[in-house]
N, CA, C and O of each residue as an XYZ file, in Angstrom:
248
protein
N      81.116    345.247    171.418
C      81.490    344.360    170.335
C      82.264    343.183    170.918
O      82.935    343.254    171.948
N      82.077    341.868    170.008
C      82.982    340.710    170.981
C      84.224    340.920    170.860
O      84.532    342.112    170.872
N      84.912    340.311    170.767
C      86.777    340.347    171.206
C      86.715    339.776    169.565
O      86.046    338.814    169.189
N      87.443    340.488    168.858
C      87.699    339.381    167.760
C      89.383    339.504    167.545
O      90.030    340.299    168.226
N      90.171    338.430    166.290
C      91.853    338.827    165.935
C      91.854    339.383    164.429
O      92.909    339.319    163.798
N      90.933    339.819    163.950
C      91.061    339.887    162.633
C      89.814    340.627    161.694
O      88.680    340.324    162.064
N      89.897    341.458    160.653
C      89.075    341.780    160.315
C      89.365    342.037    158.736
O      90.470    342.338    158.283
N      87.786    341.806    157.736
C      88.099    341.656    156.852
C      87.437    342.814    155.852
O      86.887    341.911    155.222
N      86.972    344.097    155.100
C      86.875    344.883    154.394
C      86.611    344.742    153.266
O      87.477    344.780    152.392
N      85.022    344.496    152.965
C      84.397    344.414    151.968
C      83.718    345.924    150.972
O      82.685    346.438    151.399
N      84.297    346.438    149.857
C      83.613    347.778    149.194
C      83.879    347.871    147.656
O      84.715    347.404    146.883
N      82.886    348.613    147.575
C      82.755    348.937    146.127
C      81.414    350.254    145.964
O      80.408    350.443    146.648
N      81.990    351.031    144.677
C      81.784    352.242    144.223
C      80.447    352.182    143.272
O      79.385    352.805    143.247
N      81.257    350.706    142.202
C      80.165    350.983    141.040
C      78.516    349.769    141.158
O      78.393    348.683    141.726
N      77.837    350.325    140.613
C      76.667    349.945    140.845
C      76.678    348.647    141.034
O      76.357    348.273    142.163
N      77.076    347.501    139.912
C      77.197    346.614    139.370
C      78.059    345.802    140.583
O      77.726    344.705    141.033
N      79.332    346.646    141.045
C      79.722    345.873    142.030
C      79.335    346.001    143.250
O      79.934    345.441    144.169
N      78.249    346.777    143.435
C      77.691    346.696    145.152
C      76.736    345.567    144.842
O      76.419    344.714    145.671
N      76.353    345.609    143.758
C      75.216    344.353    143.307
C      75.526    342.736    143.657
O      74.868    341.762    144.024
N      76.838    343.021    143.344
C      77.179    341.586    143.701
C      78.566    341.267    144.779
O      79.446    340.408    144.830
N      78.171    342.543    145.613
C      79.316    342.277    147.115
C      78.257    340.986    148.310
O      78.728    340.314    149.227
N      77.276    341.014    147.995
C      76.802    339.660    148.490
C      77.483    338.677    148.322
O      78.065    338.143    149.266
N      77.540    338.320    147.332
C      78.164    336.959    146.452
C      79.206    336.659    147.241
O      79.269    335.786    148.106
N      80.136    337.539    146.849
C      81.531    338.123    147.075
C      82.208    337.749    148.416
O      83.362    337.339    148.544
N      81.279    337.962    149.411
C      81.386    337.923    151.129
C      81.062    336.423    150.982
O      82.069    335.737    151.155
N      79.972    335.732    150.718
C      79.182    334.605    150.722
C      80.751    333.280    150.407
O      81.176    332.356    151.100
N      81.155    333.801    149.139
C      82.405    333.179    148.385
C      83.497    333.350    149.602
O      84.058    332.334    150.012
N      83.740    334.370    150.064
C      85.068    334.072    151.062
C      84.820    333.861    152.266
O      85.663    333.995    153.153
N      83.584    333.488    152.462
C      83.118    332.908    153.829
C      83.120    331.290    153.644
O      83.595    330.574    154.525
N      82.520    330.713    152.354
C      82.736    329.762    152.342
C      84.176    329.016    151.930
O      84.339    327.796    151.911
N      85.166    330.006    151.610
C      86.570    329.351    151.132
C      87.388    329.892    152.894
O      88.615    329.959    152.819
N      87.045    330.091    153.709
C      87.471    330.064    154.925
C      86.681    329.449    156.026
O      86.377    330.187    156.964
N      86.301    328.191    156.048
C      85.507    327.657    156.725
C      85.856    327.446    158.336
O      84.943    327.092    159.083
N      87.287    327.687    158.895
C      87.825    327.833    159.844
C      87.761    329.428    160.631
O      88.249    329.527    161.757
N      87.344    330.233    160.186
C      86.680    331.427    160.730
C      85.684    331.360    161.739
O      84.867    330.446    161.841
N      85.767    332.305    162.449
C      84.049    332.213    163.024
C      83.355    333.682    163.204
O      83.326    333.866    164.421
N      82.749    334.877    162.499
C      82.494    335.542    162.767
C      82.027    336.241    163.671
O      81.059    335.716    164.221
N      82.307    337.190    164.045
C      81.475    337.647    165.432
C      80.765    338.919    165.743
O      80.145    339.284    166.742
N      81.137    339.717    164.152
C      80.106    340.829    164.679
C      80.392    341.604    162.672
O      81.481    341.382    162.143
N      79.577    342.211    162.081
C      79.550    343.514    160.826
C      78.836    344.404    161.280
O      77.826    344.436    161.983
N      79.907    345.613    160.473
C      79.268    346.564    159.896
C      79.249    346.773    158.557
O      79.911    346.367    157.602
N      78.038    347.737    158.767
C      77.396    348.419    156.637
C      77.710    349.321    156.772
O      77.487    349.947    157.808
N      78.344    349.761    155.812
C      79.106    351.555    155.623
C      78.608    352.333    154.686
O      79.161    351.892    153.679
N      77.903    353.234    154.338
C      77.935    353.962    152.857
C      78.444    355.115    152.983
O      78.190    355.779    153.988
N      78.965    355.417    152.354
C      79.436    357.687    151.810
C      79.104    357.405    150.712
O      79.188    356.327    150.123
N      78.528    358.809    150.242
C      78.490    358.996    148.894
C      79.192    360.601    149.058
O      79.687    361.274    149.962
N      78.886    360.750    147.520
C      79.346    362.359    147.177
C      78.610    362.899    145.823
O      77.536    362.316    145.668
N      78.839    363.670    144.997
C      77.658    363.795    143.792
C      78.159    362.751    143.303
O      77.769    361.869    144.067
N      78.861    362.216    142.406
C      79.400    361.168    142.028
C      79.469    360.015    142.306
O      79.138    359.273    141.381
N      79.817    359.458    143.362
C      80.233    357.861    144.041
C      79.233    357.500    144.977
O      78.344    358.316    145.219
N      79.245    356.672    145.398
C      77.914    355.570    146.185
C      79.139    354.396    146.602
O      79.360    353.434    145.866
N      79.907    354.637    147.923
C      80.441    353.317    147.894
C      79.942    352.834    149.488
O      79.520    353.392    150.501
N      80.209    351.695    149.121
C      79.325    350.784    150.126
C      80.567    349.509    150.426
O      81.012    348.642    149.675
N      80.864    349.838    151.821
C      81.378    349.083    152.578
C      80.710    347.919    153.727
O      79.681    348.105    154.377
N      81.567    346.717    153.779
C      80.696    345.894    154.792
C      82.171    345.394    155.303
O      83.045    344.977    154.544
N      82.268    345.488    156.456
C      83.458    345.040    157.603
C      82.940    343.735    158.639
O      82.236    343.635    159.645
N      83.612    342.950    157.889
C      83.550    341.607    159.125
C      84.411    341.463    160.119
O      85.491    341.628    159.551
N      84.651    341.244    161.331
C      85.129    340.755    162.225
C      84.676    339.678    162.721
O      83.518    339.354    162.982
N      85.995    338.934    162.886
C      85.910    337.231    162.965
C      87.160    337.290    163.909
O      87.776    338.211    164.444
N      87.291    335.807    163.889
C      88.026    335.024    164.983
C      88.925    334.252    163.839
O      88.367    334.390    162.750
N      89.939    333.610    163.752
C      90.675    332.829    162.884
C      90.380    331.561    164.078
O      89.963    331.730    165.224
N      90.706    330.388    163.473
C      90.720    329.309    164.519
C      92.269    328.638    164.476
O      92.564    327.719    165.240
């Protein structure tokens, strides 16, 4: 993985909001335009119940 200073933790449980954790990432990528990413991961667990879905950015601050 590259060297990064910072990392940021994207998740959600309910349907509706994994639906729109795209957006979500898209929106705080573009309100931090001084970032520079350098590497994600996609996470899921479930259980009978829950479905949550994580996405982890690591970036660089400038």
């Amino acid at each position: 993985m590259d060297d990064y200073n910072a990392v940021k933790v994207f998740s959600a449980t309910k349907a509706r909001e994994r639906s729109e954790l795209g957006d979500e990432i898209t929106l705080w990528i573009d309100e931090n335009p001084e970032i520079k990413i350098v590497n994600t991961e996609i996470r899921q667990s479930s259980d009978s119940e829950f479905h949550c879905l994580s996405i982890v950015v690591f970036y660089n601050r400038a």
